[in-house]
N, C-alpha and C positions, 0 to 999 in steps of 0.2 A: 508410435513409440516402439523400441525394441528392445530385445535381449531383457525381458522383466524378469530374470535369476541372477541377474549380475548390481546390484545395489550401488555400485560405482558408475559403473556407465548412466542405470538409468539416474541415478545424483543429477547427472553431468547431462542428459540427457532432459530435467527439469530446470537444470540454471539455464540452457541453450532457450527451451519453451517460453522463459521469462524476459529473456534477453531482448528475443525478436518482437515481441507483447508490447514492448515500447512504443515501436511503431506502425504495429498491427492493429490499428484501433479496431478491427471485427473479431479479433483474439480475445476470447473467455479470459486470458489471461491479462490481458490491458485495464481490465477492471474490478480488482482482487476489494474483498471485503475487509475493512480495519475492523476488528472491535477491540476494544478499552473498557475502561469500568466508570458510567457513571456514579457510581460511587463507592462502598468498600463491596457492595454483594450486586449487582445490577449491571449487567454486560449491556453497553450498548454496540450496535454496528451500525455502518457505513460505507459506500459502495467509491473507492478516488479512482483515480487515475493514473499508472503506471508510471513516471515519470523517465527514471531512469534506473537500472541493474548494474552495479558492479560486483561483478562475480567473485573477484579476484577480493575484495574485503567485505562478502559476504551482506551489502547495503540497494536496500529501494528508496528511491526517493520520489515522492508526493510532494503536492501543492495546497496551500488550503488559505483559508479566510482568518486568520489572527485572532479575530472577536468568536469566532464557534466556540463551541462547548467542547469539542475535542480539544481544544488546545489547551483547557482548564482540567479537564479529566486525563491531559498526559503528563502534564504539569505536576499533578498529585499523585499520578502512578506510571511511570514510563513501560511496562509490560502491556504488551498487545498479544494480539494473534492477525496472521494475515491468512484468510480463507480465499480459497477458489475454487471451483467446479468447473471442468469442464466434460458437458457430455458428448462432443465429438471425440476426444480423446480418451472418454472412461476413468479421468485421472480425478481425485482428491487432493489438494493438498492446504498445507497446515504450516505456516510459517511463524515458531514462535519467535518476541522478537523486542530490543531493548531499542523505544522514541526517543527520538532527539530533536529540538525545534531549535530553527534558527533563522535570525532576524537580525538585518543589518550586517552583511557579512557580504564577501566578494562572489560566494556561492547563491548566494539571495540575487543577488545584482548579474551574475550571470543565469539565474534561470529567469530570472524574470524580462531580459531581453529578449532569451529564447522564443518566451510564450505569445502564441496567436494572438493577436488583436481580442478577437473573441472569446480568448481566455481573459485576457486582463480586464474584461468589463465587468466581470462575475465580482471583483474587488474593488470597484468605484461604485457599490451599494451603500445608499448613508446609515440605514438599517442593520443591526446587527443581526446573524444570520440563523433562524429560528428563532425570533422576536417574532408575536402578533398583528396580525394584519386587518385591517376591516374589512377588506377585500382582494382577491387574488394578485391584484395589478398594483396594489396599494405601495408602492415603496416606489423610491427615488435615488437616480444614478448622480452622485454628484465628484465627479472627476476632481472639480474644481477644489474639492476639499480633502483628498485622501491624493493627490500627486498622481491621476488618473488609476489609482486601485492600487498602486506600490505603498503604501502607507497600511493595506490590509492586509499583504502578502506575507504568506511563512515558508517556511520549506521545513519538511516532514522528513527527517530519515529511521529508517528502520534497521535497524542493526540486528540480522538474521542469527541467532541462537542455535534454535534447532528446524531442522526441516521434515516434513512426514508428510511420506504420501501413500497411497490407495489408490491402488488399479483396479478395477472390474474388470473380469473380466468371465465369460459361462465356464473354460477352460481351467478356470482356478484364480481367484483373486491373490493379489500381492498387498505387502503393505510393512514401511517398514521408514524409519526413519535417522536422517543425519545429525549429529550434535557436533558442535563446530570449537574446536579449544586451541584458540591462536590459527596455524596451519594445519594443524590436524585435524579430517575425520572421521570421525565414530559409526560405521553406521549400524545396527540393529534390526533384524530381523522383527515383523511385529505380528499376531494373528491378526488376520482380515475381519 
């Protein structure tokens, strides 16, 4: 990363880190943290998968299981946070951010072609996902009954609010964050 006095470039310089994260699956950033609120006072997290960034309307989009309990706790509060760390880069960042689920839509049907073979088997489980197991192995793929795992599929968008990040750095930490209002934005200087 460079130029960390200029809050514009580096902006512009963490939407680029995000972009590329798509398909970087060994990128700290390919695997950002959701938390949501299990209920009004109780944060839970969660580790997805980067799916896709578009920069330009400020949105990530993720894949998930229908039946999870995320999809019940975004349901009753669409406010998230999206975390990342990464320590080859020294950077923090904090994506606050307004959920959106969606099901049966031409965007659902176009990620879901997209996705590996080996992603769409995670959704042909007949079990719903954090249900009770007798044993590790204990659960069953039935394709046959969920339309080989598109009947469990959602798509996750994240609609990016504000952005804040945190450099380390021995030289003098940075830290300072984006709010996003239509096309315009804001950015703010923050102590480290």
């Amino acid at each position: 990363m460079e130029n960390f006095d200029d809050p514009i470039e580096m902006h512009n310089q963490i939407w680029s880190l995000m972009e590329k994260a798509v398909k970087n699956r060994n990128s700290p950033f390919h695997t950002p943290t959701l938390v949501t609120l299990e209920n009004e006072k109780t944060p839970t997290a969660r580790t997805l998968v980067l799916r896709e960034v578009d920069r330009e309307s400020k949105v990530f989009r993720f894949h998930s299981d229908k039946r999870s309990n995320k999809i019940q706790q975004i349901n009753a509060n669409t406010n998230a946070l999206i975390h990342i760390y990464s320590q080859e880069d020294k950077l923090q960042l904090r994506f606050k951010s307004k959920l959106s689920l969606h099901i049966n839509e031409t965007l659902v049907d176009e990620a879901w072609d997209k996705s590996f073979g080996m992603s769409k088997i995670c959704y042909q489980v007949a079990e719903t996902p954090g249900s009770t197991l007798k044993n590790p192995g204990g659960y069953q793929f039935t394709p046959e009954n969920n339309h080989d795992g598109k009947d469990n599929f959602i798509v996750l968008l994240a609609k990016i609010i504000e952005t804040e990040w945190l450099y380390l750095s021995c030289d003098g930490h940075r830290r300072a964050k984006a709010a996003y209002d239509d096309d315009k934005i804001k950015v703010t200087w923050l102590v480290p």
